[in-house]
N, C-alpha and C positions, 0 to 999 in steps of 0.2 A: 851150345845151341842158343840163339837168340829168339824170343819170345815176341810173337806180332803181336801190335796192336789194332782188336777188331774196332768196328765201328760202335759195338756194344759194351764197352771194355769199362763205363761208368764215366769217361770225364766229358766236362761242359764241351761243347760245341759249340761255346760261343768267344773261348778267342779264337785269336789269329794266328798265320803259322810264325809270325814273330815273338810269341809269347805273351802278348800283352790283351789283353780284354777287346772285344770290336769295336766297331767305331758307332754304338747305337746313337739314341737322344743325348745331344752336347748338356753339359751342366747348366743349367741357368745362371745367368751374368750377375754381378753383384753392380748393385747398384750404390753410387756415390751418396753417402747422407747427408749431403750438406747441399745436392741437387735438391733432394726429395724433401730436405726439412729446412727451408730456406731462414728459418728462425735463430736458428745456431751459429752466430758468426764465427770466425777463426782468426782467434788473438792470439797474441804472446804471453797476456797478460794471464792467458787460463793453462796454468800447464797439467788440470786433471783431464783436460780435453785432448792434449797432446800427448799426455803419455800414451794413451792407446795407438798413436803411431809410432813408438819407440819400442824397441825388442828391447828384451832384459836383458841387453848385453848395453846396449846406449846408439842402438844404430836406426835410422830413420826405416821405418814398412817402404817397400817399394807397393804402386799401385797395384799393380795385378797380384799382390796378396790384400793389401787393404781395400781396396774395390771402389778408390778415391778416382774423380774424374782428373784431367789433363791440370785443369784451370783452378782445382782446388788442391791439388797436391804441390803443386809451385807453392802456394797460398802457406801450406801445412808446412812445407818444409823454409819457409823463409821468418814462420812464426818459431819453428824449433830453434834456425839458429839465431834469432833474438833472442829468445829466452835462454838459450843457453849463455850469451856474452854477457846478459844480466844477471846469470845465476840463477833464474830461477829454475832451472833444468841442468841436470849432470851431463858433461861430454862426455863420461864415461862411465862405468861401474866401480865400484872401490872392490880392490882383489881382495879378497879375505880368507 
């Protein structure tokens, strides 16, 4: 015997019949800090500024997780790999 599911049966009505949550108010956008804080340049020469774009693995944030605009994520990633031919940043993690 297969068991209906009424309308009252306790679950959200607010996903979809995809399974996935509706399509309410979009997330709010992250905004680029280097638009909004025009004070902070982007050197090679600072790489505690740069690690925040680096995963702990040694790979560069893509923008739509770092929420860097077009014109500064060039910027970011042409300071990494300066700094990394200099040394002063790791191409990679040491396995251990």
């Amino acid at each position: 015997m297969v068991a209906r599911m009424d309308a009252d049966d306790g679950m959200d009505r607010d996903d979809d019949k995809r399974g996935g949550k509706s399509r309410g108010a979009a997330p709010r956008r992250k905004m680029c800090r280097f638009c909004a804080e025009t004070t902070v340049p982007i050197d090679y020469k600072n790489p505690q500024l740069l690690r925040s774009f680096i995963t702990d693995r040694g790979k560069m944030v893509p923008r739509r997780i770092s929420g860097t605009c077009a014109k500064h994520q060039r910027a970011i990633s042409l300071a990494v790999r300066r700094a990394r031919m200099l040394a002063l940043m790791p191409f990679t993690v040491s396995g251990d």
